[in-house]
N, C-alpha and C positions, 0 to 999 in steps of 0.2 A: 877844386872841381868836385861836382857831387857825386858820391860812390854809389848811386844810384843811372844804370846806363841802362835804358829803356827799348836799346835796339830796338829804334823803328827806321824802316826801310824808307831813304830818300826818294821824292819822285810825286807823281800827284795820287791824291788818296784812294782814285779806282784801281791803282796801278799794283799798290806796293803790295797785296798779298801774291798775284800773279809772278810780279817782278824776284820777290823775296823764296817765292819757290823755283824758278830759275835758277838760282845762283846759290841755293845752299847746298851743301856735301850731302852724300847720301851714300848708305851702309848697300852692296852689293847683293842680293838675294840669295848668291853663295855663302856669305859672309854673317850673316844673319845669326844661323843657330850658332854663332860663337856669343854672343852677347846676351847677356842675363837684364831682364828690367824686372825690377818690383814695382806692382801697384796696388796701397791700399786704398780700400773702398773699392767694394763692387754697385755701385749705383746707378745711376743715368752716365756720367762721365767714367768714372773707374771701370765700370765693367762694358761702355762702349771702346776705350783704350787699348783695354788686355784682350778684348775682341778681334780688333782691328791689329794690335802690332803683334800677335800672335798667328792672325792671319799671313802677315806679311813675313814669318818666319822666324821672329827673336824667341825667345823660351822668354815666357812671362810665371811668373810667380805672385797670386792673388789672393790678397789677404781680405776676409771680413770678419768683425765677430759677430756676427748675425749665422742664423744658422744655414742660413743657404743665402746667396745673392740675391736671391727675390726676393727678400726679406728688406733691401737697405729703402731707407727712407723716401728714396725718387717715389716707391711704389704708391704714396698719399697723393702727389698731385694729384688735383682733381681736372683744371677745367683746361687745362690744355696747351699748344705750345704753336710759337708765332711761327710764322715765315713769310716773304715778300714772295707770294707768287702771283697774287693780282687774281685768282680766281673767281670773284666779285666783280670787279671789274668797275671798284669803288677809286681808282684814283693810286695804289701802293705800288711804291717800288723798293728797290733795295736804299735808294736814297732817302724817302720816307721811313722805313724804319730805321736804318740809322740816325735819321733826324729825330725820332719820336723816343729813340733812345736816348740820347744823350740829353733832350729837354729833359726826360721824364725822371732823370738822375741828377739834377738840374745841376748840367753843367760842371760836373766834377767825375769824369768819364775818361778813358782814351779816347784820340779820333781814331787812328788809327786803328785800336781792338775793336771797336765797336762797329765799323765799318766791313769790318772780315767778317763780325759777327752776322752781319745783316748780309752779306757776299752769299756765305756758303749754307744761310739759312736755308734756303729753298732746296737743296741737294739732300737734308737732313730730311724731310718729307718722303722724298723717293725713296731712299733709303729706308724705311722705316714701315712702307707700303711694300715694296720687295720681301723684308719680313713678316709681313703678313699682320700687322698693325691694323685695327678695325677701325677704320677713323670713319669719324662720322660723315654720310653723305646725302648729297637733295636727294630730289625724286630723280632726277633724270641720270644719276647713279657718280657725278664729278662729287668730288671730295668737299664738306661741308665747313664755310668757318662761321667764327661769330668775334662780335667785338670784346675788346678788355680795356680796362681804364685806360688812359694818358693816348687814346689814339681817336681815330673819327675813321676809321676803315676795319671792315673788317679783315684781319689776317690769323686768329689764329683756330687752329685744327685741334681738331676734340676727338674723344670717344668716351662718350655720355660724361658721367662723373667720372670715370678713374682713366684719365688719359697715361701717368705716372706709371700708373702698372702696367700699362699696354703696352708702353714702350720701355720699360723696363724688361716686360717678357721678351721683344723683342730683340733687346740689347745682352741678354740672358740666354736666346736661343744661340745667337750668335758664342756666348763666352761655351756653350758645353758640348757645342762643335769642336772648338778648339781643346777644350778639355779632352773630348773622345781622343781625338788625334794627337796626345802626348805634350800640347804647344803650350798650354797652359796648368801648372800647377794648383790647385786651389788649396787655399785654406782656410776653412771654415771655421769661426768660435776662435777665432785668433786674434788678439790685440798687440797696436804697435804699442811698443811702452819706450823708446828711442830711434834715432836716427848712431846710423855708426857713419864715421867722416875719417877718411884713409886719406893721406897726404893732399888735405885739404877739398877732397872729392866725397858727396853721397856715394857711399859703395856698399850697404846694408842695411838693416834696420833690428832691433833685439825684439823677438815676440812674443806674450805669453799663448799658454793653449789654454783657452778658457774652461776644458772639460780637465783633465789632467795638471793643470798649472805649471808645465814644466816652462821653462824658460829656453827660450831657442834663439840661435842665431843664424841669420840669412842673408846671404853675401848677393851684391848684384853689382851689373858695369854704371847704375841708373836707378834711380828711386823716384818714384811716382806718386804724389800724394793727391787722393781723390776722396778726400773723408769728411766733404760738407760743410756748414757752419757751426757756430756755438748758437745760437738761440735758446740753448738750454741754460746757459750764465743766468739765466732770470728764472728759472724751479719750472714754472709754470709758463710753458709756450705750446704753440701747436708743433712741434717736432716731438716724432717718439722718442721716449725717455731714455733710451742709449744712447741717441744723435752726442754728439760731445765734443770737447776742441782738443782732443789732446793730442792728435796724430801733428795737428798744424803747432800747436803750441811746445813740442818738443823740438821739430824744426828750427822756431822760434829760439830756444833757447840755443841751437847750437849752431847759428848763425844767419838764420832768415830773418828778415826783415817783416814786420809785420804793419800792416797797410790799414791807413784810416776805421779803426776798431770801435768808433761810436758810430759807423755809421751800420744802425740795425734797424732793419722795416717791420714796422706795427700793421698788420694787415685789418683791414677795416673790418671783416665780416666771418667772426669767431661767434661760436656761442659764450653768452655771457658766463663768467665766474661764478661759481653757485655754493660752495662755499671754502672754508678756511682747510680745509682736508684735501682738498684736490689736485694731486700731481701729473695730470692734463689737459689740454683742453683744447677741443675740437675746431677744428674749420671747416668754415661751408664754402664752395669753391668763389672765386669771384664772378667764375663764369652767371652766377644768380644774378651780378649787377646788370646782364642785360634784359631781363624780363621783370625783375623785383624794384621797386622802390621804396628809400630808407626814407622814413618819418617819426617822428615823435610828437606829442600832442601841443597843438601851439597854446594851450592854456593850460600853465601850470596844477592847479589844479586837477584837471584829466591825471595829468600825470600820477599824482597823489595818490589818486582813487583807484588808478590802474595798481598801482605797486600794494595799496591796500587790498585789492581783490574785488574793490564793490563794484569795478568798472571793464567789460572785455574792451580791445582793441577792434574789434568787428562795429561796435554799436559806436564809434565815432567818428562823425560825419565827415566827410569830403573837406568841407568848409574849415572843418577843427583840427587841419592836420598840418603839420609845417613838413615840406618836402624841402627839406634845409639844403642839399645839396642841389635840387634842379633851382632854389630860390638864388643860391649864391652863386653858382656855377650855370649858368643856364647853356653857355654852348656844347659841356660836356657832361653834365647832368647826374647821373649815377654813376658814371663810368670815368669821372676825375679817378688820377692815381690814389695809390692806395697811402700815402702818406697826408694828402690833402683831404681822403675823406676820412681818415681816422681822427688826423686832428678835429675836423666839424664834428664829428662823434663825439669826441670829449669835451668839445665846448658847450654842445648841448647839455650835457650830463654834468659839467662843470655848473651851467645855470641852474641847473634843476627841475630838468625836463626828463630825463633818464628814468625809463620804465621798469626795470627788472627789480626785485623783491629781494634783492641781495644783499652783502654790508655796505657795498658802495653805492649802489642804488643805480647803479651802470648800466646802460641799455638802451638799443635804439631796435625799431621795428624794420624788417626787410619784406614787403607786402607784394603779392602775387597776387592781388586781386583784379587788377588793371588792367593786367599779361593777358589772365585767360581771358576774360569777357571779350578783349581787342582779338584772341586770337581767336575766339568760338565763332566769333560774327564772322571773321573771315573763314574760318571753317564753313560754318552753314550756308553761306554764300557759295559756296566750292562746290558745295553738296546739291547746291540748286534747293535749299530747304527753303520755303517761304514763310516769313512771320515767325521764326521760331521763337519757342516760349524761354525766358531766362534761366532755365532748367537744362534746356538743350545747348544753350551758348554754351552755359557753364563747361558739360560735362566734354563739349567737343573738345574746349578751349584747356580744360583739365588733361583731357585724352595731348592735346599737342604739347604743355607741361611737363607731361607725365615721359614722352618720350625725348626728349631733350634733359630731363636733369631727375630724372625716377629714383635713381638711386643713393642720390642728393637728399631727396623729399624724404624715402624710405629713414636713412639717416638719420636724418633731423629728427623725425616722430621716436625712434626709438631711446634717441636717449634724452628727449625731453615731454615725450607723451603726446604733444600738441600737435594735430595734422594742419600742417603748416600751407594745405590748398583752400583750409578756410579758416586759420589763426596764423596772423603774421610770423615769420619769424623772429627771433631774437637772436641781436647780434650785440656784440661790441670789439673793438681791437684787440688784438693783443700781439706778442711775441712772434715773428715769425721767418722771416730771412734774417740772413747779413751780407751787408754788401762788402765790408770790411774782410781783410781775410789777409792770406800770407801775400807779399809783392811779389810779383814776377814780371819779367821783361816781354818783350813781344813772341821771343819764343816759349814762352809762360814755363821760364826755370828760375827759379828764385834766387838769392844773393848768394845760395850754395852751389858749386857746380856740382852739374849731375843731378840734382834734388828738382825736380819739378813739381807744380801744382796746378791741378785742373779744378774745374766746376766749382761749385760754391768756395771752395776751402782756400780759393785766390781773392782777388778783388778786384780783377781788371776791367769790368764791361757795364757795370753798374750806375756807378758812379755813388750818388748820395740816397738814391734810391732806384728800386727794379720795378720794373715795367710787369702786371701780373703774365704769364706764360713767358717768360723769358727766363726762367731759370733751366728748364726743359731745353732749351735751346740754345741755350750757353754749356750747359752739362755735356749734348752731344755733340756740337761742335767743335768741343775741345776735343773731346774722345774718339771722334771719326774723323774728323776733318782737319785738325791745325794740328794737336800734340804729333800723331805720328809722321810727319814731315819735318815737325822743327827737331824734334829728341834725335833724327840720322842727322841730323848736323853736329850735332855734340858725340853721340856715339860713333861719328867714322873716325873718332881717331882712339877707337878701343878696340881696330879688328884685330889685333894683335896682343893684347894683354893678358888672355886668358883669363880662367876662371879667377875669382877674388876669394882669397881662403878666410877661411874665419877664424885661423888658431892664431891671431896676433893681437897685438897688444890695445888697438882700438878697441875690438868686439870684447875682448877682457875687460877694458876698462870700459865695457858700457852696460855689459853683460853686474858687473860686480857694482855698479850703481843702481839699479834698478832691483836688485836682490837686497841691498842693504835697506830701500823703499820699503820692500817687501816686512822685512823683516822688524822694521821701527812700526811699522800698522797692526801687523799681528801680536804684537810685544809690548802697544803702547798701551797703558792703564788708566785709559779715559774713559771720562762719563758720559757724551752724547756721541748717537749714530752720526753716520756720513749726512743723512736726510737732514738732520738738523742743523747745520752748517750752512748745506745747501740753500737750504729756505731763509735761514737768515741773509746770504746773499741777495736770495735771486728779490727780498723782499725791501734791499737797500736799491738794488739794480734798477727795479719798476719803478719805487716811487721818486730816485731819484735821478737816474738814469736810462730815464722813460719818453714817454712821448714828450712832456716838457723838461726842461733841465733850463735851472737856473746855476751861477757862479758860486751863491752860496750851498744850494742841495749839492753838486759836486764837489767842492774842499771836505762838505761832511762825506759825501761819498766816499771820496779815498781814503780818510781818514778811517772811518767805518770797518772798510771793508779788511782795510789791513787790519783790525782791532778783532775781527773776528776770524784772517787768517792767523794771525800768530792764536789765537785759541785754537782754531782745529790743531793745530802741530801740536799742541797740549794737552788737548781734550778729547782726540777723536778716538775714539772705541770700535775699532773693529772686529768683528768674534770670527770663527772659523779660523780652518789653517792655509797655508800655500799650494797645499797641493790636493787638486780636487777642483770641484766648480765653489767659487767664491764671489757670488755679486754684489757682496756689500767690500769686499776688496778692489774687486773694480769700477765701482763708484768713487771707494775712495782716492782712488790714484786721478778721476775723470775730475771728482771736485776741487782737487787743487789743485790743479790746472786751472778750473776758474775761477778761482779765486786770486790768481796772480792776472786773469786775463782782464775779470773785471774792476780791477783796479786801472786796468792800462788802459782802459775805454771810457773811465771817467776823466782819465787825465787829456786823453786825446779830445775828450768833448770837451773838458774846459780850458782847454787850448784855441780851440776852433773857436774864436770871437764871430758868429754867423753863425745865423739858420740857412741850411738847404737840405731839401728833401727828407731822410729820415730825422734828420741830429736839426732838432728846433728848439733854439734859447728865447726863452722867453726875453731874455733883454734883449733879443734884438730881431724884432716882429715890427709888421707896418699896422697903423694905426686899426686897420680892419681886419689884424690876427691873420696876417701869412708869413712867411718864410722872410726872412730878408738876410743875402747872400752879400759878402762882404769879397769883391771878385777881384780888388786891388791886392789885396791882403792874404788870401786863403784859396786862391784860385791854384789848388795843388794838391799833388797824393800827401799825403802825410804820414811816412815810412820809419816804425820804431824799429832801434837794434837794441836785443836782449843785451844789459850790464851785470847782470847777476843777480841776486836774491832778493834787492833793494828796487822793485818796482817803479820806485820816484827817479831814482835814476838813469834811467832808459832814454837814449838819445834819439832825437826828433831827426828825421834826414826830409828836405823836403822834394818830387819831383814835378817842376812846371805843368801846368796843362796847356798845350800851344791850341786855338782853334784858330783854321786856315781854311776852314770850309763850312762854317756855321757862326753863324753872328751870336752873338754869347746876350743874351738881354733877359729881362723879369720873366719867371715862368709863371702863366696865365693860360687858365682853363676858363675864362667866365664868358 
């Protein structure tokens, strides 16, 4: 039997979230402040969580090392976040997006999770307009959406470019209410450095304080991990440079299960790499794909001449441009998912059509020239303008631009100079989700009891790829909606336990492993920073554990990557002391984590004989370069148990994917 038990709730698929909150146990509202939960990450998910089950009365304890919650990484999303509310009145239900999910993941999903996902989507809306969330709206004052890749309806809800931060503040107002009122602890600049595990239960976790550096220990009935993806395993991603895996990857080593780890989404429409120095790199929201069209120049030569300078993108014609996605994909045009246009992005750029002036010569055009002129006419139109001059279309059609993605545009111009309402934009993939993450069961608690994980830092809703605005809405409906129902099923049988002390011999012995960390970094007599490790990682990662992956780049992969962990254990030099603020300490305890992680997600890719969604092998594409998914073979979660130091050794558990209510066939956009 596989020691993977996925509790999902028997019954038909509209039933079983209704059915499965029926019948689970539940902690008394008396009973409540007896029960301690820790949640790290304050983000879209961890700080809607400690919101919410502080609300309902548990004493929560919230860790970031950020310096305030509004600081965690939800704050970048830009373009916004789905829900089946049918506002449109284009055709969406909750059956459609859970349909548009699980294709858009192609078919390596829960049914189940993904269908609660798309249940209690629309309640996350309300929610979120009750705090006072500015989401964008028509004229006639109802709440505005617009489309995102892998769908033909519009369902998701904006506020201009930074929808992330809006619901973040919101999610935020909510955590410092409960803060005022005692319910919530915070703790600000604090890092998990372990998980403590008390006769076989999450019951704490060891933390450093990033200002002071003391070493702390923190008891709870329940542990919550809400701390994101790794997308930073690769140096250079659009996540800010703290994002990191180590909250999930310490989990990992002390008994979780970690879930399909190659599969990480290259988002289509990053500003290009510019050059060999640079440790970020920006994204422009996808919401651009529904006004913008991506082209590169159908004769080579253009290309040439553009990357030499003698040539702008303005001065060539209609006729000389290859709209490669609306050419290949014509029923969904710009707006295929984000793993099927990054790969045509790199095919382009593979042949050597790729516009940008950089080492690689990577780049494709994101052009808003089309948008306005279409939408000025309709503007002047509006205005009752007669015969207007293409001066006036323009600036109407800029004016309508301008208020849908301003601060987008604003963006763009400053850190690349070029006003992007009359020079295309430049774009190319890069780094950007993970759908992979720690496994959890339906009531999303991991192989640990008591250990749970929400939002990105799991992998249950995904599949092999995410849908664009779906992480926004996986984050909070674990954090408002699912987590605090399923975690009183586990916690009713703690009303009784009392507080968890920390003077024993776990937290000892978790507390004196992380000190002796401590102490081998500060003491070791090496010659390169953390930085430089890093990069040499994240620069086996990309090129071989990237958008293509072949069987031979992966054996060098792991081969590699171990060849340069066993060097940092040797070589890594870190200066300053323990005690104080130390971020080149804390980088280093964050890089070797990845570096045990990205070994395990080249293995997990070259296991996966199949392309689907993000994880695409070249050896096994259909004749005209798509995906081709092997569903006899791999139609499964793909769940590693930590064995110890020895990364090759990590055993494979596999869990079925059953579909009972979607016909499992080729995923086709064209």
């Amino acid at each position: 039997m596989s020691k993977l038990d996925s509790r999902i709730p028997a019954g038909p698929l509209k039933d079983k979230w209704k059915n499965h909150k029926d019948h689970m146990n539940l902690v008394a509202p008396n009973n409540r402040d007896k029960i301690d939960i820790i949640v790290v990450g304050t983000g879209l998910a961890g700080g809607s969580a400690a919101a919410t089950l502080a609300e309902q009365g548990y004493n929560v304890k919230a860790f970031c090392y950020q310096d305030s919650p509004r600081r965690a990484h939800s704050i970048a999303a830009q373009g916004g976040i789905n829900a089946a509310k049918n506002y449109q009145g284009d055709g969406d239900s909750t059956y459609r997006l859970f349909y548009d999910t699980i294709k858009g993941g192609d078919y390596r999903a829960r049914e189940a999770n993904v269908y609660r996902l798309a249940e209690v989507s629309a309640n996350i809306i309300d929610q979120c307009v009750s705090q006072g969330v500015p989401f964008g709206r028509d004229y006639g004052g109802q709440l505005d959406n617009r489309s995102f890749g892998g769908v033909q309806v519009k369902r998701t809800f904006y506020a201009k470019g930074q929808t992330g931060q809006q619901l973040l503040l919101g999610a935020y107002s909510a955590m410092s209410r409960q803060i005022g009122k005692g319910r919530i602890k915070m703790y600000n600049r604090h890092e998990m450095l372990d998980l403590v595990i008390v006769d076989g239960k999450a019951r704490g976790i060891i933390a450093r304080n990033l200002v002071t550096g003391e070493i702390e220990r923190h008891s709870a009935h329940a542990v919550v991990i809400a701390s994101g993806g790794y997308g930073n395993v690769y140096f250079l991603s659009t996540n800010a440079m703290g994002s990191n895996v180590s909250a999930a990857w310490k989990i990992h080593k002390k008994g979780a299960y970690f879930a399909n780890p190659c599969y990480v989404q290259i988002h289509p429409t990053c500003i290009p790499v510019h050059g060999t120095q640079q440790s970020k790199l920006t994204l422009m929201s996808e919401s651009l794909r529904n006004s913008g069209r991506i082209w590169v120049p159908k004769k080579i030569e253009d290309s040439v001449a553009i990357r030499e300078g003698k040539l702008r993108p303005e001065n060539i014609k209609e006729e000389d441009r290859d709209y490669y996605l609306e050419r290949r994909y014509p029923a969904f045009g710009n707006l295929v998912p984000r793993d099927v246009a990054s790969r045509a992005a790199k095919e382009r750029c593979d042949a050597g059509f790729g516009i940008e002036n950089n080492d690689t010569q990577e780049g494709v055009y994101l052009d808003f020239s089309t948008e306005i002129m279409k939408k000025g006419k309709e503007s002047a139109i509006e205005k009752h303008i007669h015969n207007p001059t293409d001066q006036q279309i323009y600036d109407l059609g800029k004016s309508w631009v301008e208020e849908k993605y301003g601060n987008l545009f604003v963006m763009y111009e400053k850190i690349t100079a070029d006003d992007p309402y009359k020079t295309p934009m430049k774009i190319y993939p890069a780094v950007h989700y993970t759908m992979g993450g720690v496994w959890v069961d339906y009531n999303l608690q991991s192989t640990i009891p008591g250990c749970f994980v929400i939002g990105e830092a799991n992998f249950s809703d995904h599949g092999a790829n995410r849908l664009g605005a779906s992480a926004l809405m996986q984050g909070l409906a674990d954090g408002y909606f699912v987590l605090p129902y399923t975690i009183a099923d586990y916690l009713s049988a703690d009303i009784r336990t009392g507080t968890i002390p920390t003077n024993t011999g776990a937290f000892d012995e978790a507390e004196k492993g992380i000190k002796e960390k401590i102490d081998f970094f500060l003491n070791n007599k090496g010659t390169h920073s953390v930085d430089h490790f890093h990069k040499q990682l994240g620069n086996i990662m990309w090129n071989k554990v990237g958008m293509g992956r072949t069987p031979e780049g992966l054996r060098e992969a792991i081969k590699e990557i171990e060849e340069v962990r066993n060097d940092f254990w040797k070589n890594v030099k870190v200066p300053g002391e323990g005690e104080g603020m130390n971020t080149e300490l804390e980088k280093a305890f964050r890089v070797a984590d990845f570096l045990e992680l990205g070994q395990l997600m080249a293995i997990d890719a070259l296991h996966r004989n199949e392309s689907c969604g993000g994880h695409f092998r070249e050896d096994h594409s259909t004749p005209d370069g798509e995906a081709e998914r092997d569903d006899v073979n791999y139609k499964y979660v793909g769940a590693w148990e930590y064995q110890g130091n020895d990364i090759n050794a990590e055993v494979l558990h596999k869990e079925e994917l059953i579909y009972d209510n979607i016909e499992v066939k080729t995923r086709s956009y064209k």
